[in-house]
C-alpha positions in Angstrom: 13.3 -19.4 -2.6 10.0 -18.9 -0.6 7.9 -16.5 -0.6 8.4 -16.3 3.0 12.0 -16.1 2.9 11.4 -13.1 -0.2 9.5 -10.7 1.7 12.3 -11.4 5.4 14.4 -10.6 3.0 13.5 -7.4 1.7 12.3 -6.1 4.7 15.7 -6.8 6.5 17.1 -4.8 2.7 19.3 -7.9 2.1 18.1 -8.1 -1.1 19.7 -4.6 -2.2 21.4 -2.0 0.0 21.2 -1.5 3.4 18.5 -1.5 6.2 17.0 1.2 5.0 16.3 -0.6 1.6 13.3 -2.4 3.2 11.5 0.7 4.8 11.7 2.6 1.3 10.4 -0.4 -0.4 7.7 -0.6 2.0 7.0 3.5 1.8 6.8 3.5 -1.5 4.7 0.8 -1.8 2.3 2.5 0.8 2.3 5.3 -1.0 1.6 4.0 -4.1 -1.5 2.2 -2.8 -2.3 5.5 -1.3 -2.4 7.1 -5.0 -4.0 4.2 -6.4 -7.1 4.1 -3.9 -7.6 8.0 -4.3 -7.7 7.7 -8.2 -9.8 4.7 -8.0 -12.0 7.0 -5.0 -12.2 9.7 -8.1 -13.2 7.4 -10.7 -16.1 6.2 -8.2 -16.8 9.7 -7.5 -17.6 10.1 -11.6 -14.9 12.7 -11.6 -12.4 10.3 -14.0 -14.1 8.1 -16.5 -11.3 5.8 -17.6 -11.1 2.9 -16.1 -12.5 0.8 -13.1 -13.4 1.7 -9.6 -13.6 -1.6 -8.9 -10.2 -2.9 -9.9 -8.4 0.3 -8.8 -10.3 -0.2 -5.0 -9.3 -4.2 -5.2 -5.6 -3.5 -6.6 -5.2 -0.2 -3.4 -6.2 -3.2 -0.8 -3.5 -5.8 -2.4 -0.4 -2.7 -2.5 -1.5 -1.5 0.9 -1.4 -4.8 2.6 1.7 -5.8 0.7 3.5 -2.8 2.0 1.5 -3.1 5.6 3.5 -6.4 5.7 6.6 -5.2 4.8 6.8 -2.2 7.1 6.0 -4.8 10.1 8.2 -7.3 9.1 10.8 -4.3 9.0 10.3 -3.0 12.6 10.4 -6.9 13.4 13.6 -7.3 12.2 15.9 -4.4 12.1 17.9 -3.9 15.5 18.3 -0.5 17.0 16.5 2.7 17.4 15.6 5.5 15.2 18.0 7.8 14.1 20.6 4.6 13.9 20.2 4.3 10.2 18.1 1.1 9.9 15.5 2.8 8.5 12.9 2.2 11.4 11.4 6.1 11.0 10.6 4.8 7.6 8.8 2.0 8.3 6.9 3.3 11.0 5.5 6.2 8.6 4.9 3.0 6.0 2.1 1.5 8.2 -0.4 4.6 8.3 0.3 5.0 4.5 -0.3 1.8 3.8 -3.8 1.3 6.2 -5.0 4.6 4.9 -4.6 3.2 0.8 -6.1 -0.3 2.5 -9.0 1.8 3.8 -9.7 4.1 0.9 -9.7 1.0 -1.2 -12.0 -0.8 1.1 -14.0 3.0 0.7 -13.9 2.7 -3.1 -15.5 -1.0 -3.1 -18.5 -0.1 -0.9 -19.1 2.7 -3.1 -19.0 0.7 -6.1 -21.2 -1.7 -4.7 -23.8 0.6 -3.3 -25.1 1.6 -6.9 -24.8 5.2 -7.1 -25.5 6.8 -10.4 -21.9 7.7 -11.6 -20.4 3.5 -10.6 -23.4 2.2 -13.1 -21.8 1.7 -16.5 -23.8 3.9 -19.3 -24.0 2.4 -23.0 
């Protein structure tokens, strides 16, 4: 199976479910990039010294734009309105959870490449 035919798939939820199945996968995965970007924001920030800004800001963009996909493809697919139980509500609150883990990512890179004091790795 495609990759193509994977994510039509799960955003129409005929993978598991019903049509709401897509627009919780795609909320949760906006969400989760949401939480990744602000942790990797804080660990730019200096106030979290485990791990990397860097990878945290680079895996938010990936999550965010895999669930910015999935929340279109969702509204492109599922047929009637809201309040039908298709699951449209929830993909239409996927997309500004998704952009706004894209753009905090996108935040956390230009930080991390600007060279402030607390990105620079200490010995």
């Amino acid at each position: 199976m495609s990759a193509s035919a994977v994510l039509m798939a799960a955003a129409e939820g005929g993978i598991i479910g019903d049509g709401r199945t897509g627009a919780n996968l795609a909320l949760g995965a906006g969400l989760l990039g949401l939480v990744i970007s602000w942790l990797a924001l804080a660990r730019a920030g200096g106030r979290i010294s485990t791990g990397s800004a860097r990878t945290g800001g680079m895996s938010a963009i990936a999550v965010g734009t895999v669930a910015t996909i999935l929340a279109v493809l969702h509204l492109a697919t599922s047929s009637g309105g809201p309040g039908t139980g298709n699951g449209l509500v929830g993909a239409v609150l996927a997309i500004p959870l998704a952009l706004g883990g894209v753009f905090l990512g996108r935040r956390v890179l230009t930080r991390f490449r600007a060279g402030r004091p607390a990105d620079r790795m200490t010995s």
